[in-house]
Each structure stands twice: as C-alpha cells, then as structure tokens.
C-alpha positions, 0 to 999 in steps of 0.5 A, spaced: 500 500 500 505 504 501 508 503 495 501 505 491 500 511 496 507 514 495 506 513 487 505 519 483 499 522 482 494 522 476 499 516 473 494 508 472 497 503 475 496 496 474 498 490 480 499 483 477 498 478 482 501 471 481 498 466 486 499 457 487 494 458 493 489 460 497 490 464 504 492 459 509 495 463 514 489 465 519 493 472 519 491 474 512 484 472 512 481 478 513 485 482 507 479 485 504 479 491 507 486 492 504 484 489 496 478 494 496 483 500 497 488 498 492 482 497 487 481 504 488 487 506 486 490 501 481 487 495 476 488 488 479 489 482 475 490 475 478 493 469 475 492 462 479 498 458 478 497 451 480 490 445 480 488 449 487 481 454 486 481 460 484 475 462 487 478 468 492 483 471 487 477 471 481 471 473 486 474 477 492 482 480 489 480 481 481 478 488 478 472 487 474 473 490 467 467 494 464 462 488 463 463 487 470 468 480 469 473 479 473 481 481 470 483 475 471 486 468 468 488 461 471 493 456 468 496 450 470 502 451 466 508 455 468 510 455 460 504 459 459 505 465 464 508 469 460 502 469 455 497 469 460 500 475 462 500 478 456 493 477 454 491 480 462 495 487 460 492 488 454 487 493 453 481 493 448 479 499 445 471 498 444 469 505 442 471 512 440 471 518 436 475 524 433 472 530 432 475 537 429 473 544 427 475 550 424 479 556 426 476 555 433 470 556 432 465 553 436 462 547 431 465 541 432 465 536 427 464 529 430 466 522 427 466 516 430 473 512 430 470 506 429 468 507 422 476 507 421 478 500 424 480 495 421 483 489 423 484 492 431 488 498 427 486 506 426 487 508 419 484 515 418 485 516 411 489 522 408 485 528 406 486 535 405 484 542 408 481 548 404 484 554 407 478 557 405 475 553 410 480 553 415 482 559 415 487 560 421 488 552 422 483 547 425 483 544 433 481 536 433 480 531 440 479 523 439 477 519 444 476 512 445 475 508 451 477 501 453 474 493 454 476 496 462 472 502 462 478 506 461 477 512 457 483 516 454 483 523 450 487 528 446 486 534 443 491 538 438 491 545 434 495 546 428 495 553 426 496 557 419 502 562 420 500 568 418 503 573 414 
C-alpha cells in the first residue's frame, strides 16, 4: 500500500498478482479491507498458478473490467505465464471518436473512430484542408475508451502562420 500511496499522482497503475494458493495463514484472512483500497487506486489482475481454486483471487482480489468480469486468468502451466500475462495487460479499445473544427470556432465536427478500424488498427485516411475553410488552422480531440472502462483523450491545434 505504501508503495501505491507514495506513487505519483494522476499516473494508472496496474498490480499483477501471481498466486499457487489460497490464504492459509489465519493472519491474512481478513485482507479485504486492504484489496478494496488498492482497487481504488490501481487495476488488479490475478493469475492462479497451480490445480488449487481460484475462487478468492477471481471473486474477492480481481478488478472487474467494464462488463463487470473479473481481470483475471488461471493456468496450470508455468510455460504459459508469460502469455497469460500478456493477454491480462492488454487493453481493448471498444469505442471512440475524433472530432475537429475550424479556426476555433465553436462547431465541432464529430466522427466516430470506429468507422476507421480495421483489423484492431486506426487508419484515418489522408485528406486535405481548404484554407478557405480553415482559415487560421483547425483544433481536433479523439477519444476512445477501453474493454476496462478506461477512457483516454487528446486534443491538438495546428495553426496557419500568418503573414
């Protein structure tokens, strides 16, 4: 908790908590008030190593992503560690949008991200800009949101050097 406390403010942070077993020291079985606090201030993702259930790690130590399904895998497998991590820490983007408008007028011009996927990837197509219409340069912000619920936004100027 310390560690999650003292961090720096405003940056995400995500916990990946590798476990062969339930609690069986009487000492740690009154952890939940610990887990609740750092889901607040970090994602937890759980893997269960070993043929033991996965009962406390899946329903009472997983964060849940946006669908309410815990982030969270087991394998049996030490070989696949290493790829069962790698799908955790994976975030799916699941909707989004760009907009723009002209010289900082107040008219945004939105457009959904998703019209310009293909194969998990955005690929805005090249376009041109008539001064006319964007006389002193344009602003534009995108948006998208993950299958976690995280949403992540930019916005930008490009503006026309007057002479």
């Amino acid at each position: 908790m310390k560690l999650l406390e003292t961090g720096r403010v405003g940056v995400k942070k995500e916990i990946y908590f590798i476990s062969d077993g339930e609690p069986d020291d009487s000492r740690t079985n009154n952890f939940e008030p610990t887990i609740d606090k750092a889901k607040q201030m970090a994602t937890l993702a759980t893997i269960m190593y070993g043929s033991k259930s996965d009962k406390i790690l899946r329903e009472k130590v997983a964060s849940q992503d946006n669908l309410g399904n815990p982030i969270h895998t087991k394998t049996e497998n030490v070989k696949k560690l290493t790829e069962d991590l790698t799908k955790l820490s994976r975030s799916i983007p699941v909707k989004g949008s760009y907009k723009y408008r002209s010289g900082f007028s107040q008219d945004w011009q939105e457009k959904d991200l998703w019209d310009h996927v293909n194969k998990g990837v955005f690929k805005i197509d090249e376009f041109s800009l008539s001064r006319s219409d964007f006389e002193r340069g344009f602003e534009f912000s995108y948006t998208y949101e993950d299958d976690r619920g995280e949403s992540v936004s930019q916005t930008g100027k490009i503006v026309w050097k007057l002479k």
